[in-house]
C-alpha positions in Angstrom: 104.8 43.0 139.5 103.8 44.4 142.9 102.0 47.8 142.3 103.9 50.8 144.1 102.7 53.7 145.6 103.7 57.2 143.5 104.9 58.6 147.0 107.6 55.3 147.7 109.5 56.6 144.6 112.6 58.7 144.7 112.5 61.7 143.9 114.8 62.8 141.1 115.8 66.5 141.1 118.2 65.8 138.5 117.3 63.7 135.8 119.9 62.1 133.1 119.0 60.8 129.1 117.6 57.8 130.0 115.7 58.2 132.5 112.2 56.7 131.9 108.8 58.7 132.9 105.6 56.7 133.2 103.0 58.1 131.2 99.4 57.4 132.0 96.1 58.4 130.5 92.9 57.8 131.8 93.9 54.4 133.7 94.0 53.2 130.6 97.1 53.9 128.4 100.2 53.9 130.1 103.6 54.4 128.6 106.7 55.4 128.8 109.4 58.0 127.2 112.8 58.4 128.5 113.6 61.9 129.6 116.4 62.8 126.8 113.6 62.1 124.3 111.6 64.3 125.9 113.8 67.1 125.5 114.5 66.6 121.6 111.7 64.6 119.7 109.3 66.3 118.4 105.6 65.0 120.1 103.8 66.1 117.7 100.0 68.0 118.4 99.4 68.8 122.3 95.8 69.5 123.3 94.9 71.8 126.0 91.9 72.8 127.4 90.3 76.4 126.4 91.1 78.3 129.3 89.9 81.9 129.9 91.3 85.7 130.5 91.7 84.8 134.5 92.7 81.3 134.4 94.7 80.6 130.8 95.3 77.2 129.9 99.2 77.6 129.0 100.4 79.9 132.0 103.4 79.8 134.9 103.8 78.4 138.1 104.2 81.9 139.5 101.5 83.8 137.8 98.7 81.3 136.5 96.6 84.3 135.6 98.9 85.0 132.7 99.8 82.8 129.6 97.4 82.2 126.0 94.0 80.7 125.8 91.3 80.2 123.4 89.5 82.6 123.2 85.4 83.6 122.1 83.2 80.5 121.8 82.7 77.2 120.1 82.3 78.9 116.5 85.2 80.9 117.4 88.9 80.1 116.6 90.8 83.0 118.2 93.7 82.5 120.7 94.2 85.7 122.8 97.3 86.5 125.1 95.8 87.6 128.8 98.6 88.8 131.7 97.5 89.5 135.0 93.9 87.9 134.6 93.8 91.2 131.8 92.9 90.5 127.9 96.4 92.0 126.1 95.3 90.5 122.4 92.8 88.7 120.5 94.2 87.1 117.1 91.4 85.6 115.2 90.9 85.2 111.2 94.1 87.8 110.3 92.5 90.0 112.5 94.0 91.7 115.7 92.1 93.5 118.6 94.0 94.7 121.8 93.1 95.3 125.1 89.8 93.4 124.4 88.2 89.9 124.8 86.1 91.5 121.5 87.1 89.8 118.3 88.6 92.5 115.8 86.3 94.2 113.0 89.5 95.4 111.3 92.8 94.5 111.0 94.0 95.8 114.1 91.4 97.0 116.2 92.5 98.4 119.2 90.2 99.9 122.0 92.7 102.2 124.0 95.3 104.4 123.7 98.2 103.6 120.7 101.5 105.9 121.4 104.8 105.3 119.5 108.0 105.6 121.6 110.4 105.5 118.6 111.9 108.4 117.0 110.6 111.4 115.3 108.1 109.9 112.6 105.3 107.8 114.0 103.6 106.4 110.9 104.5 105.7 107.4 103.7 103.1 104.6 105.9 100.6 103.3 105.9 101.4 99.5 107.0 105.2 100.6 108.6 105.5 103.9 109.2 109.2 102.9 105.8 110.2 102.0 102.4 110.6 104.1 104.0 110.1 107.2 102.8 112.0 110.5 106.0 113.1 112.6 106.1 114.7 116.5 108.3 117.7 115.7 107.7 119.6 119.0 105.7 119.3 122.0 101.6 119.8 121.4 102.4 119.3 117.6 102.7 117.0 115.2 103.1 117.1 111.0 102.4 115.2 107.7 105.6 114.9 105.7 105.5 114.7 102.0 108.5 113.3 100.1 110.7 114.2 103.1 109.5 117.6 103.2 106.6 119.0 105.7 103.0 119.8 104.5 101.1 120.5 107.1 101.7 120.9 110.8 98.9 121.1 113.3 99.5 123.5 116.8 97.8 124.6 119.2 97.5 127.6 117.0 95.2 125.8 114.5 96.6 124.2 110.9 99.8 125.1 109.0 100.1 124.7 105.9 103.6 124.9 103.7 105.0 126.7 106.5 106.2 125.9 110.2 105.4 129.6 111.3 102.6 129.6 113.8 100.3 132.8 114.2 98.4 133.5 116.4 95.3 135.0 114.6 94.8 132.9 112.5 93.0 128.9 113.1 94.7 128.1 109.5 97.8 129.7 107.8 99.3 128.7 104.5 102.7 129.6 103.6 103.0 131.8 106.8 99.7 133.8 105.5 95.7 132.9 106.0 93.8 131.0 104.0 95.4 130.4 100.3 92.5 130.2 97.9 94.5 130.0 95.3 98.1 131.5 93.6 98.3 135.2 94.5 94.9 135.6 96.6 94.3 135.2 100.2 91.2 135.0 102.0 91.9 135.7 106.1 91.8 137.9 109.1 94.3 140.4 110.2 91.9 142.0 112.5 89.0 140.8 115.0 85.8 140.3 113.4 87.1 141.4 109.9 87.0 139.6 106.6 89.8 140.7 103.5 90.8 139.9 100.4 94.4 140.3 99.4 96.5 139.4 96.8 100.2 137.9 97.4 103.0 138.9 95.3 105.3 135.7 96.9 106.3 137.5 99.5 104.2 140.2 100.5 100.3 140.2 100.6 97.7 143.7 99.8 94.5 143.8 101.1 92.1 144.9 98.4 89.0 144.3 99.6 87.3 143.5 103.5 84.5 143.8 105.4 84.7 144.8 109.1 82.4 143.9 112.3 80.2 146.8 111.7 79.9 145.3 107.6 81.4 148.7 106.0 83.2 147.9 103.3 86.8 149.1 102.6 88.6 148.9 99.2 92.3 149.0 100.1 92.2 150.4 103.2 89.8 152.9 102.3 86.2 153.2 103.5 85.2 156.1 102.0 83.2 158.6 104.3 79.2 159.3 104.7 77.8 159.6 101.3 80.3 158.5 98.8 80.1 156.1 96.0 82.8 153.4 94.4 83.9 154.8 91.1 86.0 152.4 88.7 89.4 153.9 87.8 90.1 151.4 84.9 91.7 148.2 85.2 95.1 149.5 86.3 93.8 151.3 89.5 91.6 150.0 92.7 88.4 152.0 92.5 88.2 155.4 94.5 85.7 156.6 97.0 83.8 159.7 95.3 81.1 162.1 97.0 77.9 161.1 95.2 76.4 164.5 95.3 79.6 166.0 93.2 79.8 163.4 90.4 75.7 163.8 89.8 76.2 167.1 89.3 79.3 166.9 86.8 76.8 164.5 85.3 75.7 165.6 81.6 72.1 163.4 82.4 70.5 164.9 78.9 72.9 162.9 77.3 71.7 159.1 78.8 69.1 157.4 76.9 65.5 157.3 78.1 65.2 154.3 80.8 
């Protein structure tokens, strides 16, 4: 059989089933597979070169900068997904890393910017979809809901805790008040540069105790004056300022024992 140049056969723009296309490797190994089989059996492994992030090895006639190749090196088994001659992923041992030819340290490693577009809760877990899941309830804030119910919001205010009720003065409320040590007592700031102590009946709380910016100390509101003393009033009632000068004197001192 006379040998016939490639560019003296038709070209067929619309192939049928059995058409055959000659299939030759190396010079060596021709053969040939008819077209239908092409489109339905299966051919089993395909080998492509490695490629890299600006010229991938499976890619498009109209953007060849964009497709998969393998990526890292020869010890490396990690196939990455690059568009526009840009690394998109890295997949490599279960492990995921976008928007870099690095291969991931942790499961999904990701070294920009992650933003959720889909509804109001942004992350949850599986076992609980309810629980322990951080939601974008207004703008410049976001929350950790608990069982369906918020915990914690964080504002530009500072940290809420048990309550949705930003203020102003303080960097972390609980419940709509300051800092909850603990059932009925509050440790916070009502003024600039002062420290109390209150208790909280639920609803209301007392300041019992502060200290201001000048370090005087007040016992329910009271600082006493120039020369006065804290004198206990029994358990039932805060102590009272007294002038020290007056209670000395109502002192009976003949009756204390000898120091």
């Amino acid at each position: 059989m006379a040998e016939i140049n490639i560019k003296s056969l038709p070209l067929v723009t619309t192939p049928s089933d059995d058409d055959v296309l000659v299939i030759n490797v190396g010079n060596e190994i021709t053969s040939g597979i008819t077209y239908g089989n092409l489109k339905t059996t299966n051919l089993g492994i395909g080998y492509f070169d490695d490629g890299t992030v600006a010229e991938p090895s499976i890619t498009f006639t109209t953007a060849t900068d964009t497709g998969l190749y393998r990526s890292g090196n020869d010890t490396d088994n990690g196939v990455s997904i690059t568009s526009n001659g840009l690394n998109c992923l890295r997949a490599e041992d279960g492990f995921v890393s976008f928007n870099s030819t690095e291969k991931a340290v942790f499961a999904i490693d990701c070294y920009g910017d992650i933003v959720s577009r889909l509804g109001a809760r942004k992350l949850g877990f599986r076992g609980d979809i309810d629980t322990n899941m951080l939601s974008l309830v207004a703008s410049n804030q976001f929350s950790i809901i608990v069982n369906e119910v918020e915990k914690g919001r964080f504002t530009n205010d500072g940290l809420l805790v048990n309550t949705t009720v930003s203020n102003s003065n303080y960097s972390l409320s609980v419940g709509g008040n300051p800092i909850l040590v603990q059932d009925g007592a509050i440790l916070g700031s009502s003024a600039s540069n002062t420290l109390q102590i209150a208790t909280f009946d639920g609803s209301d709380a007392t300041t019992r105790l502060e200290f201001n910016a000048n370090g005087a100390m007040g016992v329910s509101g009271d600082y006493g004056t120039t020369g006065q003393g804290l004198v206990s009033l029994g358990a039932n009632a805060s102590p009272s300022w007294v002038d020290v000068g007056t209670y000395i004197n109502s002192t009976n001192f003949e009756s204390l024992a000898a120091a």
